[in-house]
N, C-alpha and C positions, 0 to 999 in steps of 0.2 A: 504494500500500500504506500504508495508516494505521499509522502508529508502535506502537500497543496488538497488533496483526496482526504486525508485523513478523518475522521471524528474528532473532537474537541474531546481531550480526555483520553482517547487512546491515540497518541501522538509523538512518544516516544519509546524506544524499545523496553524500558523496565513496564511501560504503561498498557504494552501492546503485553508483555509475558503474565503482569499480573488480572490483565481482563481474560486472557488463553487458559491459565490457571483457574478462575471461578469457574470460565465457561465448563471448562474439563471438570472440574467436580460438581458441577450442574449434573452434567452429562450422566456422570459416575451414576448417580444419586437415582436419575432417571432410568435408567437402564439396570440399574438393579429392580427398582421398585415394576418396571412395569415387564421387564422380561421381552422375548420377540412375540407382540402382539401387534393388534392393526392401528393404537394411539401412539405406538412409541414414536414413529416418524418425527409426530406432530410435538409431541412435549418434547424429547431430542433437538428441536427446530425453537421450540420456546426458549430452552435452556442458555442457548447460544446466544439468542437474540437480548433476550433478560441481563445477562452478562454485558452486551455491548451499552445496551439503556441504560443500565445503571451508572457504568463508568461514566456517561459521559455525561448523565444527571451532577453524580459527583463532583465531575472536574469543571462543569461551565453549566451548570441549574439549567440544563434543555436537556431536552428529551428530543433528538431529530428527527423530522417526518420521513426521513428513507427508512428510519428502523422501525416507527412503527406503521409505517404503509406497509413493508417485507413482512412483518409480524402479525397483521391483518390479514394478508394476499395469503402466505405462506402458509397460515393457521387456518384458512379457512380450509383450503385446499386439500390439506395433509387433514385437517379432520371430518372432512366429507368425505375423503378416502377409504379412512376408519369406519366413520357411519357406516358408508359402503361394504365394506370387507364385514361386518358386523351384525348386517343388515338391520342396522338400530338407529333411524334418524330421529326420533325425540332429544338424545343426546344433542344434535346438530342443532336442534332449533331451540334447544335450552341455550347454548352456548351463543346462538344470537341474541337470541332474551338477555342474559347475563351481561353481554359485551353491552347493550343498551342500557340496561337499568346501572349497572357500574358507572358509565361514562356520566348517564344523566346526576347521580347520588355526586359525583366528582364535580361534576358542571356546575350544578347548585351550589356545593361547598367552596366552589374558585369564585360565580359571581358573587354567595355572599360574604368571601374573605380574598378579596383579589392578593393581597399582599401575601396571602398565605397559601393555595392554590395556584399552580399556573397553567396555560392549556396544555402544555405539554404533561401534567401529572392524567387529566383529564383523558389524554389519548391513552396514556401507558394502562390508566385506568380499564379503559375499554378492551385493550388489549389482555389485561389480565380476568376480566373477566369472558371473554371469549375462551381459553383455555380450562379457569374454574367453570363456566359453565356447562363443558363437554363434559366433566366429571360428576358432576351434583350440587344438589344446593348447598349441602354441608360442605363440600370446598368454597363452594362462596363466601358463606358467610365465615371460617376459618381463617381464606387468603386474607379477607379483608380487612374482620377484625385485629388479627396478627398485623397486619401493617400500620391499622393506626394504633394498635397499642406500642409497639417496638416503635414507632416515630417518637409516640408521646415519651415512652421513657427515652429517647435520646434526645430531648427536647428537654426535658429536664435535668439529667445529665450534664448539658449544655450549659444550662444556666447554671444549678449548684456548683457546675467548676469557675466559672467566669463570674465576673461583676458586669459582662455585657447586660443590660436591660433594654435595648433596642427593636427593632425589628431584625428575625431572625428569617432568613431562608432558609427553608428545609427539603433537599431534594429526596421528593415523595420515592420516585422512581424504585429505588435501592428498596425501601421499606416495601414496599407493593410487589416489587419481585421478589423477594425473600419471604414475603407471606405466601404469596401463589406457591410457590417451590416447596415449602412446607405442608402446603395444605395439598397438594400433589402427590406428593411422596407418605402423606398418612391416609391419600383417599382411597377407598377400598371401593 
């Protein structure tokens, strides 16, 4: 990947090893939990992506529209494949429900805390609910709440170390895939 190309956040070689490294124990994590079935493509494909979002939420508080249009396109693709192979499309049309009602619960929380929200958590949101919703409602509500609890306590964290009392940005991103990934990996 040429430096001009790059992502904001994965843009230099320690930056590129340690986003290769989550991605890769994403992976791990996924491929033990779900074995050679017909979602593994699909979460396999999230793992990766979730890895790149986060980093680069991290390093510059955006979430870029290639990663998650790829995570949209790719996710839907790879799990109506599943549906397919499975021959179980309720799954499918949960996971549109989900990617909707996520994005909107997000959308609301951005317009009524713009400073606190940004569109891009919004999108990752939608995003993560597209993959919790292939799986169940109980991954829904797991990913989710896990993300904004693990935010809140490192929002708190944040403050009990510092004397900052300002406005704080918080890149959702991280928290939201680490919930999803969670809630993945214990959904049955």
């Amino acid at each position: 990947m040429s430096v001009g190309r790059s992502l904001a956040g994965i843009d230099t070689p320690a930056r590129i090893a340690a986003t290769g490294t989550l991605g890769a124990a994403a992976e791990a994590g996924i491929l033990w939990h779900f074995g050679i079935t017909a979602p593994l493509g699909a979460y396999l494909f999230f793992g990766a992506v979730a890895a790149v979002a986060s980093a680069t939420d991290l390093a510059s508080r955006r979430v870029p529209n290639r990663v998650v249009l790829a995570a949209v396109a790719g996710g839907g693709v790879l799990l109506a494949l599943a549906s397919g192979l499975d021959a179980a499309w309720w799954p499918l049309a949960r996971a549109g429900i989900a990617m909707v009602v996520l994005a909107g619960l997000h959308l609301a929380l951005g317009l009524a805390f713009p400073s606190g929200m940004g569109m891009g958590d919004v999108k990752w949101a939608a995003v993560a609910g597209l993959y919790l919703g292939w799986l169940g409602w109980p991954a829904i509500a797991t990913g989710t709440l896990l993300a904004f609890s693990v935010a809140a306590l490192f929002v708190l964290a944040l403050r009990l170390a510092t004397s900052r009392r300002g406005r704080l940005v918080v890149p959702m991103a991280p928290f939201m895939s680490a919930g999803a990934l969670v809630a993945i990996l214990v959904a049955r």
